[in-house]
C-alpha positions in Angstrom: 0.0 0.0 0.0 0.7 3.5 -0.6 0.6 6.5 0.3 -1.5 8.8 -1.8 -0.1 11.9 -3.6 -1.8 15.3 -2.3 -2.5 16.5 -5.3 -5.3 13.6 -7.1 -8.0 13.1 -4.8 -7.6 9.6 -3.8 -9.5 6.5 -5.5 -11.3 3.5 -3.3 -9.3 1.6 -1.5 -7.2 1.2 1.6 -5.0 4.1 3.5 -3.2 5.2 5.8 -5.4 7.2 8.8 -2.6 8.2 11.5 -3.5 6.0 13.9 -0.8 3.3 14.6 -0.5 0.6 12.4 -4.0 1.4 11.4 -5.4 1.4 7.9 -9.3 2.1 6.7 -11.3 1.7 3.9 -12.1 4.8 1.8 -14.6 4.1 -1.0 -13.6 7.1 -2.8 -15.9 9.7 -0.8 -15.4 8.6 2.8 -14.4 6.1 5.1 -16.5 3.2 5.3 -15.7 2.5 8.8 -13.9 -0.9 8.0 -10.2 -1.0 9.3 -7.4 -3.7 9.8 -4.8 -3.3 13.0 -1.6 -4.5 12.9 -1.2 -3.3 9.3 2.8 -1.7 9.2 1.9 0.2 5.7 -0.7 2.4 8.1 2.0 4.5 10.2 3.2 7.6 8.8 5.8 9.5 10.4 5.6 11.1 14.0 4.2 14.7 14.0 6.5 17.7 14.1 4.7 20.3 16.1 5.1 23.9 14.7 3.5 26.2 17.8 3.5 29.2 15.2 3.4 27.5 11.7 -0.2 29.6 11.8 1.1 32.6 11.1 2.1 31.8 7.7 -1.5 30.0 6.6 -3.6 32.4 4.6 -6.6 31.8 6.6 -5.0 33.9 9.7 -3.9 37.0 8.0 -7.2 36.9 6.2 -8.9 37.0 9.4 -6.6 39.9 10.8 -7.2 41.9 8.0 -11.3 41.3 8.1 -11.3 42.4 12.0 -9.4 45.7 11.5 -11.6 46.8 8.9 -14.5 46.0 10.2 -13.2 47.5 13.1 -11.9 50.4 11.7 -15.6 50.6 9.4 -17.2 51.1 12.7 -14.9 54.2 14.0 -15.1 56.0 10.3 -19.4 55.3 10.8 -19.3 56.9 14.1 -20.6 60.4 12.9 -19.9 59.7 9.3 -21.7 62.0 6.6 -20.7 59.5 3.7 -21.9 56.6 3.0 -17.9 55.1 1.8 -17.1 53.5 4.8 -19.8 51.0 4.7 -17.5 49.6 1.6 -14.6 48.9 4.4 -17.4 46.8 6.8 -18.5 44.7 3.7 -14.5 43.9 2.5 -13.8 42.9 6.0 -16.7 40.7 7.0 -16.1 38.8 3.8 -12.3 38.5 4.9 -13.7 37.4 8.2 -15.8 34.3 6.6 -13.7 33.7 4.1 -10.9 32.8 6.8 -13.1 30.5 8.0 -14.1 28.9 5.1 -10.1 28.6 4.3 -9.2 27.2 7.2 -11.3 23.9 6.7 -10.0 24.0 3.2 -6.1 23.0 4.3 -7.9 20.4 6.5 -10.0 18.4 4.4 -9.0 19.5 1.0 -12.2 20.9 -0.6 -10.4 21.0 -3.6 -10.2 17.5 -4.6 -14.3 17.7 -5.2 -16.2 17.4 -8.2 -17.9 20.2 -9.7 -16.5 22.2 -7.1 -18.2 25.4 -8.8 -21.5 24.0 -8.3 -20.8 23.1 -4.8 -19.8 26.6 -4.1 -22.9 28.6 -6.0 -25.1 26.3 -4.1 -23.8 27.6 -1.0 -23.8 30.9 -2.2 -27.7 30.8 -3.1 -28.1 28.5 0.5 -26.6 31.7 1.8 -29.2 34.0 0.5 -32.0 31.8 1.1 -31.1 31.3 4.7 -31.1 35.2 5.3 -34.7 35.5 3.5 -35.9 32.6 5.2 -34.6 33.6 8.8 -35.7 37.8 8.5 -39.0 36.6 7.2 -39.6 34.6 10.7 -37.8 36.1 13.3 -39.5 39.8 13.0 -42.8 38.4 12.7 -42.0 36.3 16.2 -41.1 40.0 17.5 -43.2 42.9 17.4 -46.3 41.1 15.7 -47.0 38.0 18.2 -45.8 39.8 20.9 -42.5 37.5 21.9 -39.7 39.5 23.8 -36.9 40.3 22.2 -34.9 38.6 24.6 -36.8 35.4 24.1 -37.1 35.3 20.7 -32.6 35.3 20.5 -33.2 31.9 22.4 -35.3 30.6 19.5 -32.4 31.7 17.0 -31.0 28.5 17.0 -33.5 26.6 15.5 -34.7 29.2 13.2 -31.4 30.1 11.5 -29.6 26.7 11.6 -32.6 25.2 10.1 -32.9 28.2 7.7 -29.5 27.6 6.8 -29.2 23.8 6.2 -32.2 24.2 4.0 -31.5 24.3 0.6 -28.6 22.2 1.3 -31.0 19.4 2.9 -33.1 20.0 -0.5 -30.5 19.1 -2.8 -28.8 16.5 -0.3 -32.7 14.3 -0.7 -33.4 15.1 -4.4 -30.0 15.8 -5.7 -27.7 13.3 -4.1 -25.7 12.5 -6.6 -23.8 15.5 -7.5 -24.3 16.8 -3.4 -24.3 13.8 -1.4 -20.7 13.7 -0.6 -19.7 14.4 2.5 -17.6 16.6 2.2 -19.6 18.3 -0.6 -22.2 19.2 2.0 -19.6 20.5 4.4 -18.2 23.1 2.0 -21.9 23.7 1.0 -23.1 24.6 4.6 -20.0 26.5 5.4 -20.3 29.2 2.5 -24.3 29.1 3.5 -23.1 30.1 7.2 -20.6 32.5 5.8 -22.7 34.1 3.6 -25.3 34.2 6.1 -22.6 35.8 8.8 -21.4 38.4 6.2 -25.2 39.7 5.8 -26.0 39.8 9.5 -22.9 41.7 10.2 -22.8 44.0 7.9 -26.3 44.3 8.4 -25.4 45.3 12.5 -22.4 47.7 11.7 -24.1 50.0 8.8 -27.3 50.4 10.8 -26.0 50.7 14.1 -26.8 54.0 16.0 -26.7 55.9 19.3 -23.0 57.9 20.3 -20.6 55.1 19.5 -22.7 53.0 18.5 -21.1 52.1 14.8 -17.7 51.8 16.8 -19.2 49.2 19.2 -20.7 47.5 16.3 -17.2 47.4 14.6 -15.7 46.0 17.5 -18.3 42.9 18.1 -19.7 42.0 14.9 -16.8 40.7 13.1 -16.0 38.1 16.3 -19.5 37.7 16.5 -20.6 36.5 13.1 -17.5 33.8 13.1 -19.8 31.1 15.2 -22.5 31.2 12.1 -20.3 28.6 9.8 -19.0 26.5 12.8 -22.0 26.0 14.2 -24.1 24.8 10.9 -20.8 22.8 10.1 -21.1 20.6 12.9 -24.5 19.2 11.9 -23.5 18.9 7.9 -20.6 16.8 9.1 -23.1 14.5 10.9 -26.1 14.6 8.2 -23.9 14.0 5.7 -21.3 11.4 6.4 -24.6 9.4 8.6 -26.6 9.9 5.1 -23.7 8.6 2.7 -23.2 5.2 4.7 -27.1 4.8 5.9 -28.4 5.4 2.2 -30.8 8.0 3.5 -31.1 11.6 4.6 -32.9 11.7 7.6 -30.1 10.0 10.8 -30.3 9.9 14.3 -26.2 10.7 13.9 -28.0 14.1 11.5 -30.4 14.9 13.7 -27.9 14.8 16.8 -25.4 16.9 14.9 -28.6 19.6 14.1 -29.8 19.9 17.9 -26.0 20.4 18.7 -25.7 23.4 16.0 -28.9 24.8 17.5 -27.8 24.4 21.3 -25.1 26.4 20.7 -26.3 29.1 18.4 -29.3 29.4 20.9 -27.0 29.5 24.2 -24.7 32.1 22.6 -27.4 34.5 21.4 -29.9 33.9 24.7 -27.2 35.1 27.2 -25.7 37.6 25.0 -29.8 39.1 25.6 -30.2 38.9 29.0 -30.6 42.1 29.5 -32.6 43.1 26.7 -36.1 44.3 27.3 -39.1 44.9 24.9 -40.5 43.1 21.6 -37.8 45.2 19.2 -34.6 43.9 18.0 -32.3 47.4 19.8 -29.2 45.4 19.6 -27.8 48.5 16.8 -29.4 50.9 18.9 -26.8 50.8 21.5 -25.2 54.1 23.3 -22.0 54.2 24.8 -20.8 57.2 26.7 -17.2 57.5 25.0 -14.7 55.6 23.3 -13.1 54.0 25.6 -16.2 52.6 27.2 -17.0 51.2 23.6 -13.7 49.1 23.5 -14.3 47.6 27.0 -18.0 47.1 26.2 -16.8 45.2 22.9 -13.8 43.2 24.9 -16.5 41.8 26.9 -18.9 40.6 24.6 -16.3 39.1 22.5 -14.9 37.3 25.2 -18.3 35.0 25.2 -18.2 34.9 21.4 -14.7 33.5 22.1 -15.2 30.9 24.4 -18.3 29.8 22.3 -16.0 29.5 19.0 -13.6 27.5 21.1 -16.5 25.4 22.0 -17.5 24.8 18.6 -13.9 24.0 17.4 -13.7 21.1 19.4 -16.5 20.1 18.3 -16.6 20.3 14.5 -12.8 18.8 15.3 -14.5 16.0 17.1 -16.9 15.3 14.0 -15.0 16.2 10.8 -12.0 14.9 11.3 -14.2 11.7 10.4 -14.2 13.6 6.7 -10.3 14.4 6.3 -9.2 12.3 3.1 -6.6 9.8 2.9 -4.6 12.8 0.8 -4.3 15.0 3.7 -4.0 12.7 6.7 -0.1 13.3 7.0 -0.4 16.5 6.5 -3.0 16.8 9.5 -1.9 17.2 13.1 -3.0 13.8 14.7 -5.8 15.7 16.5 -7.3 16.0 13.1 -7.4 12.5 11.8 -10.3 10.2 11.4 -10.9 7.5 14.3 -13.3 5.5 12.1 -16.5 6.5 13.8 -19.3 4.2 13.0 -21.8 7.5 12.4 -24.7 6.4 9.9 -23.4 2.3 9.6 -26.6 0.2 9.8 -26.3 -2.0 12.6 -26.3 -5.0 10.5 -23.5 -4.1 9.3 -21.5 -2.4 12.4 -21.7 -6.7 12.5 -20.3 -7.7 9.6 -17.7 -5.4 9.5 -16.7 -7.1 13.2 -16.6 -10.5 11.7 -15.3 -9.9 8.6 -12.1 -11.0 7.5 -9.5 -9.1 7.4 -8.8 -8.5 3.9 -5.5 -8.5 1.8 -4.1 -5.1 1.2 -4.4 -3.8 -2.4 -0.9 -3.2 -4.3 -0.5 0.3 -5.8 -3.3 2.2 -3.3 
């Protein structure tokens, strides 16, 4: 057996997956769960650890670059007569998303996918329909029924994580074939939540108001909107892998990974509203005496949005690294290698793969 090159995506067969002497079966679009131990052509070399090997991946400086402008949008809004700046918020939030998007990309190699343009214009439109979907509801749940403000942040979860897995779903039941990959539904969701994150924020930061308010905007929006992506990504990785080896949409593994997105996305915006009173959405409408009270103000908040990213890294880690291909396992930190998860395998077969056979390694994989 060998080791695949990282530049074909790799062809059915039996690799390599960083755990000792461990090799799986990939059938060309995920791993099937099977393995053999004891297998010498499954270890790869030990792991090198680079503490600041970061700092040269395009995904950081792209997310540097997002936060100071949409930072530095929401000091040039406060008081602005122009209208230029908004330009600034809109550049940086999609530098923000994009980071996001880029940093899975290294990790599970989104470019080894077919149709790869389709993939990305369905996320795109998701994107779009997710924002339609989720500012048709959540207003009416507002001032026209009457539900606090406060309350209604709680029901945010459902209503956007659903909004955004829609058309995705759609295409994942009656389009399988060209979106049923696994990883084809991860890159999918992510744009959607990225798209969906660039709209909110940019949405927050040009209509903020009150003295400071555009600068205390700036500072929390772009941290804020980073959860949108993680969050959604967490259930695609579950839906879809589960779907692919059950032969059906609909999981208990997918439906799990869904009430875990909308936990989080819930948790985050309820107690980032405890304090808000009243059926209107005032969140933009936010006074600050000066400056300096903005930038502790914004420290705060983001310190929740922070610990709730965190939270949702070690989760998607938990669940993707089921998706990373055999092309990129060596290039993975051993954190972020599959463990051959039995996610979505029928339990007749979680049998037969137990009693199975080990089978012969194929020459040339």
């Amino acid at each position: 057996m060998q080791h695949p090159t990282t530049t074909e995506a790799a062809v059915a067969g039996w690799y390599a997956t960083g755990r000792h002497d461990v090799v799986g079966e990939w059938d060309g679009s995920a791993w099937t769960r099977q393995a053999r131990t004891g297998d010498p052509s499954g270890a790869v070399a030990p792991w090198r650890v680079r503490p600041f090997v970061f700092a040269a991946r395009p995904w950081f400086w792209s997310l540097v670059v997002g936060l100071v402008l949409v930072a530095w949008a929401g000091f040039l809004g406060d008081g602005a007569t122009t209208d230029w700046w908004k330009i600034v918020a809109a550049v940086g939030m999609l530098a923000i998303l994009s980071a996001v998007i880029l940093f899975f990309d290294r990790l599970l190699r989104f470019g080894e996918l077919p149709r790869l343009g389709l993939i990305v214009g369905a996320g795109l439109v998701s994107g779009a329909v997710a924002n339609l979907v989720a500012y048709a509801i959540e207003p009416v749940l507002e001032p026209a029924l009457g539900v606090p403000f406060a309350a209604d942040l709680w029901l945010s979860g459902p209503v956007e994580e659903t909004s955004k897995l829609l058309l995705p779903l759609l295409l994942l039941v009656f389009a399988r074939r060209t979106f049923g990959d696994p990883r084809a539904g991860v890159l999918m969701v992510l744009i959607s939540g990225a798209a969906f994150g660039v709209w909110e924020g940019f949405g927050y930061v040009t209509s903020a108001t009150g003295e400071n308010g555009t600068v205390l905007a700036g500072l929390v929006r772009g941290v804020a909107e980073i959860p949108h992506p993680l969050w959604t990504a967490i259930a695609a990785s579950l839906i879809w892998l589960a779907a692919h080896r059950a032969g059906r949409a609909v999981t208990l593994a997918g439906f799990v990974g869904w009430l875990i997105a909308v936990v989080l996305h819930s948790v985050h915006d309820g107690i980032g509203a405890a304090r808000s009173s009243g059926t209107g959405n005032t969140i933009g409408q936010t006074a600050v005496p000066s400056i300096g009270d903005a930038i502790v103000f914004g420290a705060l908040a983001n310190i929740l949005t922070i610990v709730t990213i965190v939270v949702a890294l070690l989760i998607l880690r938990y669940v993707a690294r089921e998706l990373v291909p055999p092309t990129a396992v060596v290039a993975n930190p051993p954190r972020w290698r599959p463990c051959l998860k039995r996610w979505g395998v029928p339990r007749s077969a979680r049998v037969a793969v137990a009693e199975k056979p080990a089978a012969p390694a194929q020459a040339g994989v």
